[in-house]
N, C-alpha and C positions, 0 to 999 in steps of 0.2 A: 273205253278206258285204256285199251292198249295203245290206241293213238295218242293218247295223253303222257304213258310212261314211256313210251317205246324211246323217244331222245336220252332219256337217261339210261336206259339199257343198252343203246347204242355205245353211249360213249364209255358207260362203266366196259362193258364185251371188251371195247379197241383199248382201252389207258390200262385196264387192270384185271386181267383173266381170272385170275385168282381170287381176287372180291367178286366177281360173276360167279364164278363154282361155287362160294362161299352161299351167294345170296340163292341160288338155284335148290341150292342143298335145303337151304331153310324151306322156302316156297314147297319143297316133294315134303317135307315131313310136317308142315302145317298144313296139308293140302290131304294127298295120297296116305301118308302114313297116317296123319290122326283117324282121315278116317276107314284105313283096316282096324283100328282098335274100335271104333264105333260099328263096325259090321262085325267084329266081334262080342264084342256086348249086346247089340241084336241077339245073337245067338244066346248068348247065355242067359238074358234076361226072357226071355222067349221059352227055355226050356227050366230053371230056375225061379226060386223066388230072391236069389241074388240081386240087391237093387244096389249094391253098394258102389260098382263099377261101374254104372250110369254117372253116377257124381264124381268118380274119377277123371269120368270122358269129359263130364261139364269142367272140370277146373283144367285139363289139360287144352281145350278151347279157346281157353283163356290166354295160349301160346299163341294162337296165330296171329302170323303178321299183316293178314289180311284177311278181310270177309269172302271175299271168292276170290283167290290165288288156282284156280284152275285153268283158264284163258292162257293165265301168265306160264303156267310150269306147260301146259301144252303148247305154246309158242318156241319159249326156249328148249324144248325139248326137238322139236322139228329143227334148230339151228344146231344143236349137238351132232342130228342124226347125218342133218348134210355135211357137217363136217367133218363125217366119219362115212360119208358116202362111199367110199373108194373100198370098203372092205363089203358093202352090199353087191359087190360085182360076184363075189364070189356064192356060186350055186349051193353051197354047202351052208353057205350064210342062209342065205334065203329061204331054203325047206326048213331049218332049224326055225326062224322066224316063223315061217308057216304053221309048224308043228305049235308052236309056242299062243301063236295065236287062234289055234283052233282050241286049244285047250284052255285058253283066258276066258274064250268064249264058251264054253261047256260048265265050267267051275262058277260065273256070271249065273248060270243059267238056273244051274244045281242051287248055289246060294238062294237067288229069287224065290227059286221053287220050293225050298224048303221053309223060308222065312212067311213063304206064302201057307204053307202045311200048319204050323207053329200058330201064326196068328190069327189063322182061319179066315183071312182076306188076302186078294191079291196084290201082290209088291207091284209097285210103280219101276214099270222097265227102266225108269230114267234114274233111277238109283246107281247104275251102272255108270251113268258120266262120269263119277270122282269117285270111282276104284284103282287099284293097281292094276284091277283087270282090264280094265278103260289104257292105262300110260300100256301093256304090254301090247294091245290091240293094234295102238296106233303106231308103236316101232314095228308089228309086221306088216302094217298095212303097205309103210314106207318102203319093207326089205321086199314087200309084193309087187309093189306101183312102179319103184326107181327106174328098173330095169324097162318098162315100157318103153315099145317105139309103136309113132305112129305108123301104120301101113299104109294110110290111104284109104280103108274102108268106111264105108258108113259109120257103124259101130265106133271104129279105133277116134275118129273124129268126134264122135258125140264124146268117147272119155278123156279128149285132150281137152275137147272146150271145156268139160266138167270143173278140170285140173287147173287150165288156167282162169277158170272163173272163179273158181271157190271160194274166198273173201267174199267179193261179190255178192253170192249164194248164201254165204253165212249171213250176212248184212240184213238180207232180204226174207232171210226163210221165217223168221219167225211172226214177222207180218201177215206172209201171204198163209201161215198154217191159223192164224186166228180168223182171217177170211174164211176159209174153207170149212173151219169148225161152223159158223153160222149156215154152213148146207148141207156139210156132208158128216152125218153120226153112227154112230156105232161102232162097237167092240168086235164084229166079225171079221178075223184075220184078210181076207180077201180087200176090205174096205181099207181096213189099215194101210194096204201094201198099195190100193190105188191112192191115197191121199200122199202118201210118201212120195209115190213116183209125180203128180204132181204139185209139190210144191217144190221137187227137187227139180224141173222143167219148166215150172210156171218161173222160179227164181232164177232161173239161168238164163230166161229167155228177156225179161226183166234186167239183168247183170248185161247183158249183151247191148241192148239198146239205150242203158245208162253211160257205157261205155263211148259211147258216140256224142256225148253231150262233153263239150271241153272244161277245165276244170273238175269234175263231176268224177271223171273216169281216172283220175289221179287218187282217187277216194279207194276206188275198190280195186286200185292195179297194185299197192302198195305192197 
């Protein structure tokens, strides 16, 4: 989908800044903000027999201007951040992001956890994609990552290629996790963390040798 809109977002960003902030603005509060009011109604309908603000949430749905505008406000929001890259140099930026995102990610946690307490089953971690805690994550990850240089090491090399594969990555991962489901199951933390690591190396390694096919590697170098 993004390759489909990305020509018009191009050109609207270059001819008229102004209608971009305008449409960006819309995309964070049909996106992120309706749904802080929808993880707030969780709560309340959770502890409540309040039903009345469910059907608030439903007619306020009725606002968005897209059925998943999250790809999109996560996009333009990584073009915001580069072009505000120059104030990530500063160290004071950077722990404040850190701090910010250790706390995004606790307050995620607490949320899950209690919504899990509430309804006597457990919350689907992927509830977190389209939080505010999700968009604060990703500005510290950026105010984390920027600053990287390569060294030369092993390690520092596997997270450039990461970096500059990730398109790639994203393209591929969600193939190669529906593979992996048909071998490898269970809910034991341990298992979780080896299926992550790979399908995040099965897809890179995958990214790497699509990249070598002409045409093809213009797809995922974008």
């Amino acid at each position: 989908v993004l390759y489909l809109i990305y020509p018009i977002i191009k050109n609207l960003h270059d001819s008229n800044k102004k209608l971009y902030n305008y449409f960006f603005i819309l995309i964070l509060i049909s996106t992120v903000g309706i749904n802080l009011l929808t993880m707030i109604s969780n709560l309340v309908t959770a502890i409540t027999e309040f039903k009345y603000i469910k059907l608030m949430i439903q007619y306020l749905n009725k606002f968005q201007i897209t059925t998943n505008g999250y790809f999109l406000l996560f996009f333009m929001l990584g073009g915001y951040l580069f072009e505000k890259k120059e104030k990530f140099e500063n160290k004071k930026v950077t722990i404040k992001w850190m701090i910010i995102g250790g706390l995004s990610w606790l307050f995620a946690f607490l949320y899950g956890f209690t919504i899990s307490i509430l309804r006597k089953r457990t919350c689907s971690a992927s509830f977190n994609y389209n939080t505010i805690f999700m968009l604060l994550l990703l500005v510290s990850l950026f105010a984390i990552t920027y600053r990287y240089h390569n060294k030369g090491k092993f390690l520092n090399k596997i997270v450039e290629s990461i970096g500059k594969n990730s398109l790639g990555i994203y393209l591929i991962h969600a193939l190669i996790i529906r593979i992996l489901n048909q071998f490898i199951k269970g809910d034991v933390f341990w298992i979780k963390i080896i299926i992550l690591a790979l399908v995040l190396f099965v897809s890179l390694i995958i990214t790497i040798l699509l990249k070598k096919i002409p045409k093809i590697n213009k797809i995922i170098e974008i």
